[in-house]
C-alpha positions in Angstrom: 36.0 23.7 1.4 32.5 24.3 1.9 31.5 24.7 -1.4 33.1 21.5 -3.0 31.9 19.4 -0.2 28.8 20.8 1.7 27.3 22.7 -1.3 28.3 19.9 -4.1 25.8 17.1 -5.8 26.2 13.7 -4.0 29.2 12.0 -4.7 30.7 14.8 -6.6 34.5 14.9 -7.1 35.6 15.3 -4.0 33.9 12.4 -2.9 35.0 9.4 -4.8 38.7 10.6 -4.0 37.8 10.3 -0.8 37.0 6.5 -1.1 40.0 6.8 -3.4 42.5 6.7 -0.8 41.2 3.8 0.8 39.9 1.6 -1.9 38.6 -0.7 0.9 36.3 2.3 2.6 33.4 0.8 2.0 30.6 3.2 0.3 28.5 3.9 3.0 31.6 4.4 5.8 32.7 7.0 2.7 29.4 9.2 2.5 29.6 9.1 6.2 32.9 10.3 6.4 32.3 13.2 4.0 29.1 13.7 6.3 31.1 14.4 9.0 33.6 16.7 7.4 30.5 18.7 6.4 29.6 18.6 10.2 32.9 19.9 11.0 32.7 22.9 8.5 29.5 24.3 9.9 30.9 24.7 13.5 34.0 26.2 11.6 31.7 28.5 10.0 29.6 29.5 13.1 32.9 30.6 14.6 34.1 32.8 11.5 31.3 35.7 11.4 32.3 37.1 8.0 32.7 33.7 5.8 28.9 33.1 7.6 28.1 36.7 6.4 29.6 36.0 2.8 28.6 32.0 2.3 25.3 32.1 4.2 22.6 33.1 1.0 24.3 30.5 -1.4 24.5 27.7 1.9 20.3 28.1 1.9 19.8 27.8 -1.8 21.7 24.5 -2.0 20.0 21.7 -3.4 22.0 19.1 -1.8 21.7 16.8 1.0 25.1 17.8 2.5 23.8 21.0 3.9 21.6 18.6 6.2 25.0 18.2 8.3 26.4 21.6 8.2 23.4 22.9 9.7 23.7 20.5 12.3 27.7 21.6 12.7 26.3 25.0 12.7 23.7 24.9 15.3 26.7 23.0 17.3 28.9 25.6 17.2 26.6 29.0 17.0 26.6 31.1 20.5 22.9 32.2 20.3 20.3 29.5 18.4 17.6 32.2 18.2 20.0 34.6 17.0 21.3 31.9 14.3 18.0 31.2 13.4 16.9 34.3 12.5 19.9 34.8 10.1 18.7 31.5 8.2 15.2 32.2 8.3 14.7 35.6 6.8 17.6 34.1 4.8 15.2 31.3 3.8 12.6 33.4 2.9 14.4 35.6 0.5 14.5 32.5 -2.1 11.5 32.1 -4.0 9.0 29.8 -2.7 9.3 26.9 -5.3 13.5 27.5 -5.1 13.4 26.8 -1.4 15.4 24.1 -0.4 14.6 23.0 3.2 17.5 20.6 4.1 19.7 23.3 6.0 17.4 24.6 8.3 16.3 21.2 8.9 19.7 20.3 10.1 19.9 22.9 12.4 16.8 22.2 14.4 17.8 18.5 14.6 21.0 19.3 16.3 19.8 22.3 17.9 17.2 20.1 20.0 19.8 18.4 21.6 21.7 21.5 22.4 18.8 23.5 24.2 15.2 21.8 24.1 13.4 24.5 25.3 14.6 26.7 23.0 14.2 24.9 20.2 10.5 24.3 20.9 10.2 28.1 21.1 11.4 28.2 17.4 9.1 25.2 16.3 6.0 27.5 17.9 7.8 30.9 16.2 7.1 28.4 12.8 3.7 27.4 13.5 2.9 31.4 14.0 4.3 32.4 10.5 2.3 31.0 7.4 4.9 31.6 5.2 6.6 29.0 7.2 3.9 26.5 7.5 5.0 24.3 4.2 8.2 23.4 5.9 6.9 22.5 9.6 6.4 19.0 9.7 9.8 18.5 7.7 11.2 20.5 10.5 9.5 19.2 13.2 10.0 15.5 12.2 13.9 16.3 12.1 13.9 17.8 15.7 12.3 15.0 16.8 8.5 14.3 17.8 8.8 15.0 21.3 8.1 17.8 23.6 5.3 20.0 22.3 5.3 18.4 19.3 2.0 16.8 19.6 0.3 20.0 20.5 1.9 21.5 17.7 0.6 19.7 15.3 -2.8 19.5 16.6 -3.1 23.3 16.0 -1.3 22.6 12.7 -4.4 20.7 11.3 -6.5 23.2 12.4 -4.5 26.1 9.8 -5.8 26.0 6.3 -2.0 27.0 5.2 -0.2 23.4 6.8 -0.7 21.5 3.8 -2.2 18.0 5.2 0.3 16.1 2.9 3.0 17.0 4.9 2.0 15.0 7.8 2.8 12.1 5.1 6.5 12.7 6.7 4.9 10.6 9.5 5.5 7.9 7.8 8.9 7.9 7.1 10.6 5.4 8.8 9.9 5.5 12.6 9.1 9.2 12.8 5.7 8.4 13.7 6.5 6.4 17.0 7.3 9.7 18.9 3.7 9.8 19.2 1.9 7.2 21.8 -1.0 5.1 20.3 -4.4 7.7 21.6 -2.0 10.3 20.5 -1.6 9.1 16.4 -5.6 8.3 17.2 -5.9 11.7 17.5 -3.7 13.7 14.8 -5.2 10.6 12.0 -8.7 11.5 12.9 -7.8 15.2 12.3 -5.9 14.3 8.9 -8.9 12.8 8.0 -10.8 15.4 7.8 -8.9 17.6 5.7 -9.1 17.5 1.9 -6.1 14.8 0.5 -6.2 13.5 4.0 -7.3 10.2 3.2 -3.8 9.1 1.6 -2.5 10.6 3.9 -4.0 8.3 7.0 -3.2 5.0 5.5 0.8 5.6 4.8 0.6 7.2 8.4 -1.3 4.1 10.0 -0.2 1.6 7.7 3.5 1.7 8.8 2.1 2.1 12.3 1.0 -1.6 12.1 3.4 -2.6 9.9 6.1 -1.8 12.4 3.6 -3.3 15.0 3.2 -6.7 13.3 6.8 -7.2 11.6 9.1 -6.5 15.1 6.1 -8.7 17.0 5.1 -5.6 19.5 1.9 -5.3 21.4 -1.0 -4.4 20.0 -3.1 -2.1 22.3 -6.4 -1.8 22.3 -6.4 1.7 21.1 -4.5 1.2 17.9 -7.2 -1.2 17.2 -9.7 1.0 18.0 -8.0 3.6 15.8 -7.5 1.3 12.4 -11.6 0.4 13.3 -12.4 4.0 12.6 -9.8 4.8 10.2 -11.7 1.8 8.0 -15.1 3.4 8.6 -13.9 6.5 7.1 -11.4 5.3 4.5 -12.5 6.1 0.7 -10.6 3.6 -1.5 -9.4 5.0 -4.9 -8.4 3.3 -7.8 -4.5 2.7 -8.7 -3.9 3.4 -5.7 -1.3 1.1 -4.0 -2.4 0.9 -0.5 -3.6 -2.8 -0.8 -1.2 -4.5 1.0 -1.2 -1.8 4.2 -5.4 -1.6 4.2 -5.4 -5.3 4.7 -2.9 -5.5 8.0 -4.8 -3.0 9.0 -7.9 -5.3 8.7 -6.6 -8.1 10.8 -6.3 -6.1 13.1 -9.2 -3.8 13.6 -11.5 -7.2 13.1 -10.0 -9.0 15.3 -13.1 -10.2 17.9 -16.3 -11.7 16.7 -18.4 -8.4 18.2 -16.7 -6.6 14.8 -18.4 -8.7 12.7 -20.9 -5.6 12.2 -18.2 -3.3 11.1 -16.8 -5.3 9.2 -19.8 -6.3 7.3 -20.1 -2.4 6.5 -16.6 -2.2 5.4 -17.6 -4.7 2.9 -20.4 -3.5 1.7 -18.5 -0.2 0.8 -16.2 -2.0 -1.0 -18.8 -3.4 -3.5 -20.5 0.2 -3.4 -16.8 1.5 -4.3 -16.1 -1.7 -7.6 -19.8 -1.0 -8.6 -19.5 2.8 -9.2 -16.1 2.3 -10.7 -14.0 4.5 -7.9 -11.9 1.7 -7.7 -10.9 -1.9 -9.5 -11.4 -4.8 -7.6 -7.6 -5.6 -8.9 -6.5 -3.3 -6.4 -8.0 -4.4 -3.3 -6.7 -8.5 -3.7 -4.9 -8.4 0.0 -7.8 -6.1 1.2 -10.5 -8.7 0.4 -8.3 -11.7 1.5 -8.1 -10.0 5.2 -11.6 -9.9 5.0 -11.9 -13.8 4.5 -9.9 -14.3 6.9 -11.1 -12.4 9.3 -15.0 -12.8 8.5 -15.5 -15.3 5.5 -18.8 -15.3 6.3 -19.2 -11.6 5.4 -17.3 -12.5 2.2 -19.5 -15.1 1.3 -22.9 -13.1 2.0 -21.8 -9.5 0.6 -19.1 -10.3 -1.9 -20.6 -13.7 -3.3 -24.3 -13.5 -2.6 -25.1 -10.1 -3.1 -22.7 -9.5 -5.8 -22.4 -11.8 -7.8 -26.6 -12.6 -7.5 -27.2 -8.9 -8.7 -24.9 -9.0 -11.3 -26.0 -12.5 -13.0 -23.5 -13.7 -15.6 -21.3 -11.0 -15.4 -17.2 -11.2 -14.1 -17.2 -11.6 -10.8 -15.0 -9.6 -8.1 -13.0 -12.3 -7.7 -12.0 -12.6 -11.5 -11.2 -9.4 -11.8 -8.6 -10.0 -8.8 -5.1 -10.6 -10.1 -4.5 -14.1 -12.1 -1.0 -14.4 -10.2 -2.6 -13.7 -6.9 -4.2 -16.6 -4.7 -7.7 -16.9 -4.9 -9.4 -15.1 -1.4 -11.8 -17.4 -1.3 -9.3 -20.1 -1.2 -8.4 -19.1 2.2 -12.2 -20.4 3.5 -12.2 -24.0 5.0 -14.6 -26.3 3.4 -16.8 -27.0 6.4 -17.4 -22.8 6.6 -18.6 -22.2 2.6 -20.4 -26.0 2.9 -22.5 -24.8 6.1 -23.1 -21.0 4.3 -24.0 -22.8 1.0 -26.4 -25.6 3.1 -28.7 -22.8 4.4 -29.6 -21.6 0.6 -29.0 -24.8 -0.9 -31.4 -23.8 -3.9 -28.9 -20.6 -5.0 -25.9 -20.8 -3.0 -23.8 -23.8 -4.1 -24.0 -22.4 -7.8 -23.3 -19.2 -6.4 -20.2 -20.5 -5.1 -19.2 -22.6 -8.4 -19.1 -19.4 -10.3 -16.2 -17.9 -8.0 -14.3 -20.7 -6.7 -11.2 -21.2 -8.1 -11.5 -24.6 -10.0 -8.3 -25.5 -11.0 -5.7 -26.5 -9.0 -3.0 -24.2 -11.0 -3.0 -20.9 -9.7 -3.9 -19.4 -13.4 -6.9 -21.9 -13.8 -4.7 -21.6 -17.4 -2.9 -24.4 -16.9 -5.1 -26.9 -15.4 -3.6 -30.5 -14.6 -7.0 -31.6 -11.9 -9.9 -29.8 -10.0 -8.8 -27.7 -7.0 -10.2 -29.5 -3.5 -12.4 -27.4 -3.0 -13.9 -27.6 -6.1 -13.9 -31.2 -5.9 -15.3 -30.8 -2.6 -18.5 -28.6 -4.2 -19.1 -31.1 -6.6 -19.8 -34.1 -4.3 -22.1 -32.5 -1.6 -24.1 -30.4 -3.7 -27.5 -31.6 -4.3 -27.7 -31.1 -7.8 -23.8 -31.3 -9.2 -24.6 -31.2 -12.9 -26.2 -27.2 -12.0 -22.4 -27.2 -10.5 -20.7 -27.9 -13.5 -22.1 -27.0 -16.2 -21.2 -23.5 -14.3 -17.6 -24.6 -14.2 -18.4 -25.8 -17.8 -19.3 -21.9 -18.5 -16.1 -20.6 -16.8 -14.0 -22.9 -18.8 -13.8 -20.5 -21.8 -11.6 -17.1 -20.5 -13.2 -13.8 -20.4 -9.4 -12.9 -22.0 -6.5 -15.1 -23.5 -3.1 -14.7 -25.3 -2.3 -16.8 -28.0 -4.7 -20.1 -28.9 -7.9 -19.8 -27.3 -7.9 -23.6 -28.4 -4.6 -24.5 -26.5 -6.5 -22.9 -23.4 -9.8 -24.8 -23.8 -7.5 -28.5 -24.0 -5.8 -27.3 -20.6 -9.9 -28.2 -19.2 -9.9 -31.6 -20.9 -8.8 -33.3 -18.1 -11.2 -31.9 -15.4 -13.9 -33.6 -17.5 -11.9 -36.9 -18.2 -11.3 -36.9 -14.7 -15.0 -37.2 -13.6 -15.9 -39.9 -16.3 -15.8 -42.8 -13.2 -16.9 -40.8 -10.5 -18.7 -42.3 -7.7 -21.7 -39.9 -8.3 -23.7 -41.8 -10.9 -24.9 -38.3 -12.3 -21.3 -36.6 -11.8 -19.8 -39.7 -14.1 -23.5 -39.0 -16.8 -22.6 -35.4 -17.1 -18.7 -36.3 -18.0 -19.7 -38.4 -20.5 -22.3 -36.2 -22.2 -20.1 -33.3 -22.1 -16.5 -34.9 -23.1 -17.5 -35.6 -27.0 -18.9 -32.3 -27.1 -16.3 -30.3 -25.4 -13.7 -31.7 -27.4 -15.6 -31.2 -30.7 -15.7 -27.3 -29.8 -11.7 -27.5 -29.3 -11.4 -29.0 -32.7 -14.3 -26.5 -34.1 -11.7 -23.5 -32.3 -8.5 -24.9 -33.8 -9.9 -25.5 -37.3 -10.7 -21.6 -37.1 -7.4 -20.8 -35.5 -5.6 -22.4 -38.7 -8.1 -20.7 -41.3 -6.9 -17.1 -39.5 -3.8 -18.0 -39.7 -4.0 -18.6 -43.6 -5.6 -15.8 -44.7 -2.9 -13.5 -42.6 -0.1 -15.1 -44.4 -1.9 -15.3 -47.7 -2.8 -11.6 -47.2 1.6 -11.1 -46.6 2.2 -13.1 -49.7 
């Protein structure tokens, strides 16, 4: 029995007849039940001595997740756990490193905790002294629970060239990182950080730590702060990578207090260091750089607008290069923030601001139907509104398009039309200047639309 159900693929055979006979055991109560069984066949087998002998090298080999639970029946059922252990680890070891299948032992240790602590933490320290062992400790350590020495242990773990830093990724996994108290994570993250690969390593880690923190609405101490404020001092973003989404909870926390403002401004600035150089896109970092304008818009506004997009002159802009189907960042700054930034510099700063706000109030700027409020907003209080739009009046063309670049351009007709009786003498002059001439360009585009067109179907003919 061991074989077809402990040492079979998931749902083999033998396990769909098992939901079989009760077509209303539901698929989840059936894997649990044939989970069991597996249970129940490693305590058989720790009390038959020669079927352990026989079955034992082929039960370590197995690539399936069954042998999870008959290692935990085994460790049930064995008389001596050290003696046991032995068996499966030199057993183990036998099998060629990339062959090595680690689910059995696993099993063992997590039921083996609860049979005798003590004991099992003098195995966990018996792995920690063997390097051959050392690829397989965290696995192990994560299934017996972090408890007990298991802080300690992996302390010394980061400190052994042979524990491969990705395996503390396994901290990650679900809530196997909350065995450790806040100053404790603090401590094993600032160790993972310094290790080669670390870096990916520290934001899965801490990322779920907050994530778990901010979804199930739990206290934040001060430390965990503390700890995401140095983890973002440290952190070296890298293209495709897709930790966006975790980076920026961990942002609204760490910057929580106006006295951050200094770190956060540094954060920032490596950001535009990190877009500039090319080690990462500013399409990856969309929910990074909208905790950041949250948190400090003014930092946004002086490092990401000012600095960047002033040094880079007519070039795209980090906040075009963000996502088309993600919100704007900057949309997330109230109006009487960017006017009181933009008042300070009046001479460069309002224009600064018309080349990145959003001005359309569809999310695509694509599909245009009126001017978004806040560029509304921008064209009545800056002092010179035609410099405002004919920036806008730049933007209007795309830096990229799909289909009829003169289907895109009419979409903007109505931004114009809509200023021709503004209250602004010279916001209503500019309109209608620019209206006749806009729309000429639209025809000019479609005319050389249709002429393309032509030729490719005369050149099919």
């Amino acid at each position: 029995m061991i074989r077809s159900y402990a040492l079979s693929p998931e749902w083999s055979a033998l396990d769909v007849s098992d939901i079989d006979e009760d077509e209303e055991l539901k698929p989840i109560e059936a894997r649990q039940k044939v989970y069991d069984l597996c249970t129940d066949l490693g305590q058989q087998l720790a009390a038959d001595p020669k079927q352990f002998d026989a079955l034992l090298p082929e039960i370590v080999a197995a690539d399936s997740s069954k042998v999870f639970m008959l290692g935990r029946g085994l460790a049930a059922g064995c008389d001596s756990l050290s003696g046991c252990w032995s068996r499966l680890r030199d057993e183990f070891l036998k099998i060629p490193e990339a062959q090595r299948h680690a689910q059995f032992l696993a099993g063992f240790l997590a039921s083996a905790v609860t049979c005798s602590p003590g004991e099992t933490e003098v195995l966990l320290d018996a792995v920690l002294s063997d390097s051959r062992l050392h690829p397989y400790l965290l696995y192990w350590q994560a299934n017996a629970g972090i408890n007990g020495k298991a802080f300690n242990r992996m302390m010394k773990a980061l400190a052994i060239d042979t524990v491969p830093v990705s395996t503390f990724g396994l901290l990650a996994n679900g809530r196997v990182h909350e065995g450790l108290d806040d100053e404790q994570l603090r401590q094993v993250l600032r160790g993972v950080m310094t290790k080669e690969g670390g870096n990916g390593v520290a934001t899965l880690i801490l990322g779920m730590r907050v994530f778990g923190r901010v979804t199930e609405k739990l206290p934040i101490s001060e430390s965990l702060k503390a700890t995401s404020r140095e983890f973002l001092a440290k952190v070296e973003l890298v293209k495709g990578v897709q930790h966006d989404h975790m980076i920026g909870q961990v942002i609204d926390l760490a910057f929580d207090k106006p006295e951050h403002e200094d770190q956060a401004r540094a954060f920032t600035s490596r950001i535009l260091s990190a877009i500039r150089s090319w080690k990462v896109y500013a399409s990856d970092l969309g929910e990074v750089i909208t905790a950041l304008t949250k948190t400090f818009p003014a930092v946004t506004l002086d490092i990401l607008v000012e600095q960047a997009v002033g040094d880079e002159g007519t070039g795209r802009t980090v906040f075009q290069d963000i996502r088309s189907d993600r919100a704007c960042p900057l949309d997330h700054i109230p109006d009487d923030v960017w006017m009181a930034w933009a008042a300070q510099k009046p001479e460069t700063r309002y224009e600064l601001l018309a080349r990145v706000m959003r001005f359309s109030n569809a999310g695509d700027e694509d599909h245009a139907t009126g001017w978004s409020s806040a560029a509304m907003r921008l064209i009545e209080v800056a002092p010179e509104p035609e410099r405002i739009l004919d920036t806008f009046l730049q933007r209007f063309r795309p830096n990229g398009w799909s289909g009829s670049l003169a289907d895109t351009l009419a979409t903007r007709t109505p931004l114009i039309e809509a200023l021709k009786h503004h209250s602004k003498p010279e916001v209503a002059a500019w309109a209608n200047e620019h209206a006749p001439a806009f729309a000429a360009h639209i025809d000019r585009e479609r005319a050389r639309e249709a002429a393309e067109d032509r030729a490719r179907d005369q050149t099919f003919e």
